[in-house]
C-alpha angles and dihedrals in degrees: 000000000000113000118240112244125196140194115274091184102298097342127088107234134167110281095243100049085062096094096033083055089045090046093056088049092053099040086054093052101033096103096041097040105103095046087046084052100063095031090061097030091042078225086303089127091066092056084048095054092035082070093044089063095039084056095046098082081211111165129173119290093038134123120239130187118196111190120202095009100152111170088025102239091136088037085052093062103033087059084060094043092060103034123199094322082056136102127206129178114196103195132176132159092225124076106201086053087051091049090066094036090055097043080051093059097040099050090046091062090254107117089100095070100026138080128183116205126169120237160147117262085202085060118028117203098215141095119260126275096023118144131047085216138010122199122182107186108204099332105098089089100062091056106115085212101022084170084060082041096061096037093059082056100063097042098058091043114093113239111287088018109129134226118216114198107193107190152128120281150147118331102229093222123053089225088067097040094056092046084039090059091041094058098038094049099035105031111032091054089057096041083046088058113046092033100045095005089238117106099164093063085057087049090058092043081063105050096043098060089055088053097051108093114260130249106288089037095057094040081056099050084051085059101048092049087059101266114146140218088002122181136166133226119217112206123171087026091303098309080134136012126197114215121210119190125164133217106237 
């Protein structure tokens, strides 16, 4: 029997070393994540997730789940979106992201209408037809089956409940995408390092984003997994692309 093999950023590992080797990025970065957010991104990030919610529909009363949400900043938001009558679930695989996530929402005032649970996106631990909206902000990429991955999601949203995939993906003009390389393979190690003193973990960053399919390919795999009317979304010329696919 030949054993499967996946992409850990540009090198060829055992499927199932994949999460242990994620894990080890994200508890590396975990403390510095946010800061190295706004350094790489300039603060653009804020402007991408400020459209995710914007394209949530989400409304009081409602149900959210916000995989891989790490530090919280989307759980954040979504707490104050559906108000007391509200439920947010704030889930990561990783338990070092999920500590600060979990210190975020409790310092914010938002514990009375949050959970965090740690999971994995590939297996779901709730009932079907749970949540009225699912997001995942750039961590598609680090799911070792992201086709088993979608398919949990829609399993566990409540017909004509929605899925929003925030991620990296594919600049639309080659002028970008040179500068865009350039930047990514030159610049984020460096800034890794000085700033987390952890360059390879940038590196990986990197690579992984070059790994994760582009645009039309994603918005296929949505489709294959059952998702409906799905769309995407290019912003920064495409640096990233937010997905959007419904449960019918």
């Amino acid at each position: 029997m030949t054993d499967k093999t996946t992409h850990f950023g540009y090198q060829e590992v055992p499927t199932e070393e994949k999460a242990s080797r994620v894990a080890g990025v994200f508890r590396s970065v975990a403390p510095k994540y946010d800061v190295m957010n706004d350094l790489m991104s300039m603060g653009i990030h804020r402007l991408w997730k400020r459209l995710t919610l914007d394209l949530s529909g989400v409304r009081p009363g409602q149900s959210v789940l916000d995989l891989a949400g790490g530090t919280g900043d989307l759980a954040l938001k979504f707490s104050r979106l559906v108000g007391d009558k509200g439920h947010v679930v704030l889930a990561d695989i990783n338990e070092a992201m999920l500590s600060v996530g979990r210190d975020r929402l409790f310092d914010r005032g938002c514990s009375h209408n949050t959970d965090v649970v740690q999971v994995n996106a590939e297996a779901l631990p709730f009932a079907d037809n749970t949540f009225h909206c699912i997001t995942i902000a750039f961590g598609l990429r680090n799911v070792t089956d992201k086709d088993k991955a979608l398919r949990s999601m829609l399993r566990v949203l409540k017909p004509g409940g929605r899925l929003l995939v925030l991620e990296f993906s594919r600049p639309v003009h080659e002028a970008l995408s040179r500068l865009y390389d350039t930047y990514s393979f030159s610049v984020l190690p460096r800034l890794g390092k000085l700033v987390a003193n952890d360059a390879e973990s940038y590196q990986y960053l990197a690579e992984s984003i070059r790994m994760h399919p582009d645009q039309e390919t994603l918005k296929g795999m949505m489709e294959q997994a059952g998702f409906e009317r799905c769309d995407y979304h290019n912003m920064t010329g495409g640096i990233v692309a937010l997905h959007r696919g419904f449960k019918l």
